[in-house]
N, C-alpha and C positions, 0 to 999 in steps of 0.2 A: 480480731475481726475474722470474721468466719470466711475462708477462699471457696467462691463459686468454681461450681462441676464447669467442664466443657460445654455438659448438655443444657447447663442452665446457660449459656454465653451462645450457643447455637439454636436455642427455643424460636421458634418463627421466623427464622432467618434461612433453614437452610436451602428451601425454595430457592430462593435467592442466588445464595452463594454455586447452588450446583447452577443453576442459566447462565449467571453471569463468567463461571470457568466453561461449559460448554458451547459460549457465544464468539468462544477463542478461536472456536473449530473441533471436529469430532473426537471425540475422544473417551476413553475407557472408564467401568466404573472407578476402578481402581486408582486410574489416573485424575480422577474428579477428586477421591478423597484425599491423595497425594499433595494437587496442585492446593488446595485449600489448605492442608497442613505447613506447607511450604510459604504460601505468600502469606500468611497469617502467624509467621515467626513461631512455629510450633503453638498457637495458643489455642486454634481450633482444628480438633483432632476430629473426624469425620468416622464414625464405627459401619459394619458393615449391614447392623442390623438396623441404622438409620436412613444410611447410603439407598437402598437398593428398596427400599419401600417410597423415598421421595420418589429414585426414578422412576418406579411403576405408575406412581401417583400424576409425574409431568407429564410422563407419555400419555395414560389414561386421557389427560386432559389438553392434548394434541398441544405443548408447550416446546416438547421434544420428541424426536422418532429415533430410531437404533436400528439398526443393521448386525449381520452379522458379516464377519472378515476374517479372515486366515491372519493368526499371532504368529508371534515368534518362532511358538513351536508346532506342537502337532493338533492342537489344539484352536480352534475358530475364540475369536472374542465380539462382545458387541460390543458397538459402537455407541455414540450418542451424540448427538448434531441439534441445534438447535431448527424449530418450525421459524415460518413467518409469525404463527400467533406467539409463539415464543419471545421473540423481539419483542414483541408490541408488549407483552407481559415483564418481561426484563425491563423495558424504559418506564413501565408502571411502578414495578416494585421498588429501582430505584428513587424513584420521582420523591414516593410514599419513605422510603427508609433515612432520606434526604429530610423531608419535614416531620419525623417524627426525631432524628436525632437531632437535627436543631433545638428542635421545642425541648426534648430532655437537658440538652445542653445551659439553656437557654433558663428552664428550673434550677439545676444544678447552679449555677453563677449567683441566681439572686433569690431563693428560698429564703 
């Protein structure tokens, strides 16, 4: 049996996955892709050339706003914090990610 890519296992989810790590509280791009690989037992790996084009994409669409902030070093980093329309879109997505993994679920058992 042929093993599915990351990218096939992250395809339209990862909207998602960055709101719902950013709904934590602010935090870094870096630290998005991080907390995602982490609570996800290493199985979704988050790259940088996918990371930072959803976040231009959330913010674009006033889901999330960023800041910028004095890091560790000498260096500013931004930030990322979830909007109000952000919520309202996180309790959408999951609503939606909720009834469709049932329904696959649901095929899956009695196909």
């Amino acid at each position: 049996m042929k093993k599915k890519s990351q990218k096939d296992a992250l395809l339209g989810t990862l909207d998602l996955l960055i709101l719902r790590v950013v709904s934590n509280g602010p935090i870094h791009g870096y630290g998005i892709a991080r907390r995602i690989e982490q609570v996800s037992e290493q199985v979704l790996m988050v790259k940088q050339g996918s990371l930072y084009p959803a976040l231009h994409r959330l913010e674009k669409k006033a889901f999330i706003q960023s800041e910028w902030q004095s890091g560790e070093g000498s260096k500013p980093i931004k930030v990322y914090s979830l909007t109000e329309d952000g919520k309202k879109e996180l309790e959408e997505e999951i609503s939606y990610w909720e009834t469709v993994s049932k329904a696959i679920n649901i095929v899956l058992q009695f196909a």
